[in-house]
N, C-alpha and C positions, 0 to 999 in steps of 0.2 A: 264211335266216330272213326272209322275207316278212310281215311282221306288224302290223297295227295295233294299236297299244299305247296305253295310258294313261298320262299325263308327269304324272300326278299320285304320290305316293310310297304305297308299301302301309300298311296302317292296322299297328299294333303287335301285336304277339307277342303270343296270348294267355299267359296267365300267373295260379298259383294267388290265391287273394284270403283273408283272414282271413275267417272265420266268423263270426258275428252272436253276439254275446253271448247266452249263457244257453241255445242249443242243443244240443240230444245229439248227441252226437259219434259216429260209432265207435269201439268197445274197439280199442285199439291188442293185436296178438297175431303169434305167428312163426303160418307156416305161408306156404302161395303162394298169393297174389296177383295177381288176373288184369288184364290192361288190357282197360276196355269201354268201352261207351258213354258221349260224349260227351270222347273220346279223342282228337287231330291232329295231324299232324305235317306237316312240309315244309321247305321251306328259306327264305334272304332274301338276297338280294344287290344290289349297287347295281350303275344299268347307266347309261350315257347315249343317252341317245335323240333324235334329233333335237338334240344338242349342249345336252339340258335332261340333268343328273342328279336320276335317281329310284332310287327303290328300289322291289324287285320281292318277292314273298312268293309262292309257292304250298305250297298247304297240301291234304291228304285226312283227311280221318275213316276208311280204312280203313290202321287200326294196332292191331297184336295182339300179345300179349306175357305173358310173365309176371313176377314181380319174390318171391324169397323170402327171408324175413325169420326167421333164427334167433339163439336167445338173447338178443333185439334188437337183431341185426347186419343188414346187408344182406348175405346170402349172398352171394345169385347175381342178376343182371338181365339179360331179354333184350327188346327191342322190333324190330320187324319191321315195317317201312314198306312200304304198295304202291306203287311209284314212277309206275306205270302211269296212278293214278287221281290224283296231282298237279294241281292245275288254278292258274291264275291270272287275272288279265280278259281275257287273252287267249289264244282257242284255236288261233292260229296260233301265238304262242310256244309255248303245251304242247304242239303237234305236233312243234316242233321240237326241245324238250327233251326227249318222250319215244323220238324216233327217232336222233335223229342227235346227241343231247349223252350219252343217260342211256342209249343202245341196249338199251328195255327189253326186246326179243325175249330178248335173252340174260343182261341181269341185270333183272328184275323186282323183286326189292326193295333195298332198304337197311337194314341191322339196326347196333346199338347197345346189345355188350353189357357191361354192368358186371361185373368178374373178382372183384369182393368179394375178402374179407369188408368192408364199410364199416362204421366206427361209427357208430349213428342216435343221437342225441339223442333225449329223449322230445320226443313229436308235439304239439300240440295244437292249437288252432284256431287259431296264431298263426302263418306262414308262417318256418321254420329253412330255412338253407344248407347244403346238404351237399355237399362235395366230391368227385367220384369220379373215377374212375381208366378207363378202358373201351376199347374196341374197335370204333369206328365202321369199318364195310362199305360201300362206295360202288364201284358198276362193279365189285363182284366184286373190292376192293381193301382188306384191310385196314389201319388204321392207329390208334395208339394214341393218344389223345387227353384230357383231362379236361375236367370241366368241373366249374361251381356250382351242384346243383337247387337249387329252390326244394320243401318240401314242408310238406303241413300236412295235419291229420286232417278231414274231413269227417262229416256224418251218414252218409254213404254208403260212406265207406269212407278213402280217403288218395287228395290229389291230390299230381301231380307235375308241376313244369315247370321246364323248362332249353333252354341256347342251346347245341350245339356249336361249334367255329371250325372251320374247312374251307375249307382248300388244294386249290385242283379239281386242278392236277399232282399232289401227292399220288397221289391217287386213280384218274388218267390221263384225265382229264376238259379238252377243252381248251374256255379259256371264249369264247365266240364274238367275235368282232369284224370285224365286216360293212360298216362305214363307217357308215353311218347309226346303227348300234348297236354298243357294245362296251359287256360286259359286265366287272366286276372277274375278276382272278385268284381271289379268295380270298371265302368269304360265311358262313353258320352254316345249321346244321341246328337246328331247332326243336322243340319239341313241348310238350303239354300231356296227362298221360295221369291218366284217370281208373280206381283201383285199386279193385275190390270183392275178398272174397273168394268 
């Protein structure tokens, strides 16, 4: 991993926001729920570089998914990351994470599914935690994991955002350390997904 890099730390996780008082909201309703536009995912880890620690974020807008909502349960959820189009400030790192870390010739994505049923609270334009229970895929590896979204009702439909935790062994991921850089064992999976129906 040959790469010029940034020893400045990545900016924070995006993450849902309350809603502006007195705006129409979406009807909250079961049925399935698509993830569109204005959607991201990636991961975060801390690395040291040059004996400076920083942290590191790559993140894609290309994540597709569904999430279904019955009786006002969370059924079912699946989100599907393209790992391929991952980027960070540096394109010599994402060479190297999508060849030789993340071998995406043979696993191309990462998915993150929720086995429901989960109870939702009702939604509203104030940012609830919901707990889940799910299935993160990583190198064609699964493993059980939970985490705390964050969600809230939009004009446009329901946002969602949460942090995974994520053990690269686990996963069979080993994390680099080159001398000049070594990256943590352990970092989170991220995302922010924007749900219409």
């Amino acid at each position: 991993m040959i790469y010029a890099a940034s020893e400045e730390d990545a900016p924070p996780a995006r993450t849902v926001e309350a809603q502006p008082e007195g705006v129409e909201l979406a009807p909250e309703a079961d049925g399935t729920w698509t993830v569109g536009a204005g959607s991201s995912a990636g991961y975060r880890v801390d690395e040291v570089l040059n004996s400076v620690d920083v942290t590191v974020a790559g993140t894609t807008d290309q994540v597709t998914g569904q999430v279904v909502v019955e009786g006002g349960d969370l059924a079912s959820a699946e989100v599907v990351v393209d790992i391929e189009s991952v980027t960070t400030d540096s394109s010599r790192r994402d060479g190297y994470f999508r060849d030789d870390v993340m071998d995406v010739a043979a696993h191309p994505t990462a998915t993150f599914v929720v086995t429901g049923p989960v109870d939702l609270p009702e939604l509203t334009g104030t940012p609830v935690t919901v707990p889940v229970t799910g299935r993160l895929t990583v190198k064609g590896t699964p493993r059980e994991v939970q985490a705390d979204l964050s969600v809230v009702r939009t004009p446009e439909g329901v946002a969602v955002s949460g942090s995974v935790p994520l053990v690269f062994a686990d996963h069979g991921v080993e994390a680099p350390d080159l001398g000049f850089v070594r990256v943590e064992d352990r970092g989170a999976v991220e995302f922010l997904l924007r749900l219409a129906r």
